[in-house]
N, C-alpha and C positions, 0 to 999 in steps of 0.2 A: 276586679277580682272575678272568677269563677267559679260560679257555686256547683255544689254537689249533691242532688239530692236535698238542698235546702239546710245540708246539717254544718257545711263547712267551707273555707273558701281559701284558694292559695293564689299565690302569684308569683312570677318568673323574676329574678333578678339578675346582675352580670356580674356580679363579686362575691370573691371567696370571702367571709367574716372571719376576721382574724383578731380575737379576744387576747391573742399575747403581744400586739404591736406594740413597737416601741422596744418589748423586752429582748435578749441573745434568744436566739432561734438558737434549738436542743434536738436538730433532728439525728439522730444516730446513722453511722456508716452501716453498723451492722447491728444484727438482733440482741447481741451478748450472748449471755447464758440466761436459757429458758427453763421452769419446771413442766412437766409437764402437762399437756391441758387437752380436752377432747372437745369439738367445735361438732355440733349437731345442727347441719343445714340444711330445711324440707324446699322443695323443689317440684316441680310438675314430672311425673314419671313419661317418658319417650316410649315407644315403639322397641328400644334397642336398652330397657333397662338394665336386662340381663349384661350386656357388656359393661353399660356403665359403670354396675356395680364390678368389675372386673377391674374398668378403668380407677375407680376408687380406692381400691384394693393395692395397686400401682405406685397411686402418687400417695394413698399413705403411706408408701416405705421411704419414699422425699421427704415429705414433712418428718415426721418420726424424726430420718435421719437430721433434718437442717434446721427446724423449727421445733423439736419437740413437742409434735401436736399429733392428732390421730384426728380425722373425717367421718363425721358416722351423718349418712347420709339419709332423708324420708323423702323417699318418691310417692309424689301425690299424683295417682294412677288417673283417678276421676276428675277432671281437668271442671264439670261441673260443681262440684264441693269444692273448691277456692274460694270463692267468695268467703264461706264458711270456716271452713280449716285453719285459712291462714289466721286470721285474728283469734281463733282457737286456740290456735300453737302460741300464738305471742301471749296470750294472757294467762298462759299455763304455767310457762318462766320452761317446759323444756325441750325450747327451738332456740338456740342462739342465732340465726339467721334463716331469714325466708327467702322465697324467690316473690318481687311482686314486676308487676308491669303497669301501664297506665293505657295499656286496647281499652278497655273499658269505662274508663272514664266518667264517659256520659251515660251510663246504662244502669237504669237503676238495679237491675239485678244482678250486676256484676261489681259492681263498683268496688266492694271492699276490701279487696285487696289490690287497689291503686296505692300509691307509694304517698299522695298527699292524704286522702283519705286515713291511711292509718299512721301519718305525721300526728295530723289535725288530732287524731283520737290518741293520741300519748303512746301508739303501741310500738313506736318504731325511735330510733335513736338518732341524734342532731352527733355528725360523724368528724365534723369539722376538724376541731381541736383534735382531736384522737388520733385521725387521717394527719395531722401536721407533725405528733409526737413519735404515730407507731408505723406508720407507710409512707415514707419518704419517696418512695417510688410514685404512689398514685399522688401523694401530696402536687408532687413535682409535672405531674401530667394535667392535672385539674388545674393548674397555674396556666401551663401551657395549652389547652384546648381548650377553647372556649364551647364548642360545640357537647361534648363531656358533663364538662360544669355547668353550663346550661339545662341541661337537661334533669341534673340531678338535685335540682333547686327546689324547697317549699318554702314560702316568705323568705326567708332570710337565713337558710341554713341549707347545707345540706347533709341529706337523708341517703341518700340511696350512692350502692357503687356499683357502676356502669357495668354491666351484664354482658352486652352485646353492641358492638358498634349500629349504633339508630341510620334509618334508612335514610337519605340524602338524596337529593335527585339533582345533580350536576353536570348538563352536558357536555359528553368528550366524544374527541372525533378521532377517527380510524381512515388512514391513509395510505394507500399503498405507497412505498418509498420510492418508486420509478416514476410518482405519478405527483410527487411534491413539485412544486415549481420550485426554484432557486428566489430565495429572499421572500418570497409569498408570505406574508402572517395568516395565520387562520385563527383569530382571536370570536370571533362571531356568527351565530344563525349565516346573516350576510356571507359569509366568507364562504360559508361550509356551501352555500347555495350558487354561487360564482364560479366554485372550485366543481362543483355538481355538472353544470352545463360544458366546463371543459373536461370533464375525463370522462362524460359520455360522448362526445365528438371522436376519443379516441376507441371507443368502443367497452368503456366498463359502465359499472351502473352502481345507482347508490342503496346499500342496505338499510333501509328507512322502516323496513316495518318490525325492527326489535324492541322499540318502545310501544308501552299501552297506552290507550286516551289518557289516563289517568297521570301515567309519568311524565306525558307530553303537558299538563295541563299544568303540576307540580314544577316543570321544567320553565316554563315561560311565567307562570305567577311570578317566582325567584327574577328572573330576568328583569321584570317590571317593576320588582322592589313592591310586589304583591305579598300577602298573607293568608291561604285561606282558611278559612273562621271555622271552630272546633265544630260543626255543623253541617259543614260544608261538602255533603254526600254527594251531590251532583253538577254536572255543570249549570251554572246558575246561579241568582240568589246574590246575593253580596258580598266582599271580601274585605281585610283591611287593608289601606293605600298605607305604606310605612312613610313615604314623601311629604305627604299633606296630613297624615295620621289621621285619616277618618274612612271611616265605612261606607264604599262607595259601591256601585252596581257592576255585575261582570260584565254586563253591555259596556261601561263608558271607561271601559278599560280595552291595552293595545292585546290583549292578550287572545283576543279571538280573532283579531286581525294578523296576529303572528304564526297562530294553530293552521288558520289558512292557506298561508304563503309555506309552511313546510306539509302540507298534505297536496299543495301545487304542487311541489318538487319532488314528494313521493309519487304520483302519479305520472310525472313527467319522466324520472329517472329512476323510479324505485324496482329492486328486485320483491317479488311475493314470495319468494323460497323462505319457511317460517324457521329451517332447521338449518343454516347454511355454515359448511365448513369452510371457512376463513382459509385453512393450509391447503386445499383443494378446487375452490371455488376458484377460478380466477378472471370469472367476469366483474368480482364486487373491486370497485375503488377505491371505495369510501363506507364510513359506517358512521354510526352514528347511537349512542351508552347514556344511561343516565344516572349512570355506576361507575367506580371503578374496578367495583366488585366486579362488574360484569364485561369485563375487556377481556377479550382471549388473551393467550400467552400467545403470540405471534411474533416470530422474527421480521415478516415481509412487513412490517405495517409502521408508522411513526403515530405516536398519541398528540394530542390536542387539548387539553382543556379550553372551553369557551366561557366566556362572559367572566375571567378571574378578577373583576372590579367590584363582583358583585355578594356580598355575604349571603349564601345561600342558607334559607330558613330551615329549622327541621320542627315538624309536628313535633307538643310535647306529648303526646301520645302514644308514639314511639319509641318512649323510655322504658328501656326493660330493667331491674336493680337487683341487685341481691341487700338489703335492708336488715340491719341490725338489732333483734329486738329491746324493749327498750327494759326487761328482765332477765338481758343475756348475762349469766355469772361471772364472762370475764371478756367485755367488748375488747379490751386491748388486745388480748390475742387471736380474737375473729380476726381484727384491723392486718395484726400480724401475717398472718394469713394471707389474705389477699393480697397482700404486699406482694407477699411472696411468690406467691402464684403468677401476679405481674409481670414481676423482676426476672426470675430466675427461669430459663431458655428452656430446660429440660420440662420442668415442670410445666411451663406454658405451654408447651408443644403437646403432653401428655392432656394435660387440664382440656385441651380443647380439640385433636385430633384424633386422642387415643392411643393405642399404642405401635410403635413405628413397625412397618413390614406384616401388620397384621390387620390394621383398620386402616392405612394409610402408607404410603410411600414420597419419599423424596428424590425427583430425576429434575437434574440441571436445575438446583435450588427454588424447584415448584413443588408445594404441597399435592398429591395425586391420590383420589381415589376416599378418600376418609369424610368421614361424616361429623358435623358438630357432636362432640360428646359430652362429656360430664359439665363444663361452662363453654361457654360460647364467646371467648374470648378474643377471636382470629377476628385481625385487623386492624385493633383497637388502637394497642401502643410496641413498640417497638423493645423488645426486653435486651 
């Protein structure tokens, strides 16, 4: 277990708890008929409040219309009183859902509004069952991602629904399509390095320097069926071996040995252009993401996923939630909610881009221009 501050301790599991096993599963096609209900969610205030609450305004004529619910939203401007506020509002009984994250974690003066932290303290609500009765939709995604349900775990429940897709550091590779060989795999590092030395004989080069130490470092831990340890601020120090399950030295791991062999091959083949247009560029080859957030939309290029043998880890620290208080007046219909926001296309697009031809645009089915808005939804699940 990991303690917090000495007051409380959680730990990660891989199953959903399902308290009605055995019984007929009652999950509904649709909502019925609802009375209606107003859902008050406090939240960290942006930069772009002003729209948000625009954006607000918006999708409460959705709900209203489809759910019978109304949004009354508190932006918490001073991102320093969090700590404070949030457990404020929950023990008030008048926030039916907060925004919490787990950045903080380890910090003793941030800590309390981490999503175990305010589990452990009773202020937050076990969503399980509720998520299985009233959101068929998330119910259904939390089965299916493990990376999700992972995340949103305290001992043996889960508390929190997924905010924002958690960062992931997953190498994929970027390939001009003239520059594919016929039947070539490019499953691995190796490959991408092989395939490096012949497309600079033809005169391209390889875009190696879009990755930070940092993602390179997250990148090859994964690879090595490494873990690095909630402490883990610099290269160094100790990490956990998932193979042999125990806490071993970054020294007597491949993993500096690996960092090597691709800072050889940035040096040998790598472009330093830090800004480089991929549709204009046409010395680059090859590239090299440890996103897929971060893949241009490019026709000229074929994608890659490398190492797909491997379960790539995610920091549980980068679980951002929206969390149920545990004196909300009517959790079913917060659940309801989210569902719906989920499920239903309009409202997702709204919930999380804004609104169309004014914050964002859509040209050849790519989201263009629009900024994360009211939730931060984009990416997650597929409505």
């Amino acid at each position: 277990n990991l303690a917090i501050n000495h007051t409380t301790a959680f730990e990660v599991t891989d199953q959903i708890p399902d308290s009605t096993a055995g019984e007929k599963e009652d999950i509904p096609k649709k909502y019925g008929d609802l009375h209606y209900e107003e859902i008050t969610i406090a939240m960290p205030g942006y930069s772009n409040v002003p729209r948000m609450q625009g954006v607000v305004e918006k999708l409460n004529e959705l709900t209203l219309e489809n759910i019978n619910t109304t949004i009354n939203v508190m932006f918490i401007q001073d991102v320093m009183a969090m700590p404070t506020r949030i457990p404020a509002l929950l023990n008030s009984g008048n926030c039916d859902v907060v925004y919490s994250d787990n950045f903080n974690l380890f910090n003793n003066n941030f800590y309390q509004y981490t999503m175990p932290y305010l589990a452990t303290q009773g202020l937050i609500m076990e969503v399980s069952d509720l998520m299985k009765k009233y959101a068929p939709s998330l119910y259904k995604a939390y089965n299916d991602e493990y990376i999700y349900r992972h995340l949103m775990y305290v001992n043996e429940g889960i508390y929190g629904l997924s905010f924002k897709e958690p960062s992931i550091s997953m190498p994929i590779v970027m390939v001009r399509k003239n520059l594919v060989p016929n039947d070539y795999k490019i499953e691995t590092m190796d490959d991408v390095y092989y395939l490096s030395d012949e497309i600079d004989a033809k005169g391209y080069k390889f875009a190696t320097n879009l990755l930070a130490r940092r993602s390179l470092f997250r990148i090859f831990t994964n690879i090595n069926d490494c873990y690095l340890l909630p402490d883990m601020h610099v290269f160094g120090g100790y990490i956990h071996d998932f193979v042999n399950d125990k806490i071993v030295r970054f020294e007597d791991t491949e993993i500096l040995n690996d960092m090597m062999a691709y800072y050889e091959n940035w040096d040998k083949h790598g472009i330093l252009d830090k800004r480089i247009d991929f549709e204009q560029n046409d010395r680059v080859g090859i590239a090299l993401f440890d996103s897929v957030l971060k893949v241009p939309n490019t026709k000229d290029y074929q994608f890659f996923p490398l190492h797909t043998d491997k379960r790539f880890q995610i920091d549980y620290k980068n679980a951002v939630s929206m969390v149920v208080s545990a004196n909300a007046k009517n959790p079913e219909r917060a659940l309801i909610l989210f569902d719906y926001l989920f499920s239903d296309k309009k409202a997702y697009d709204l919930a999380c881009f804004g609104v169309e031809d004014v914050d964002y645009s859509v040209q050849d089915g790519t989201y263009k221009g629009g900024t994360r808005m009211f939730f931060m939804f984009n990416y997650m699940y597929e409505p």
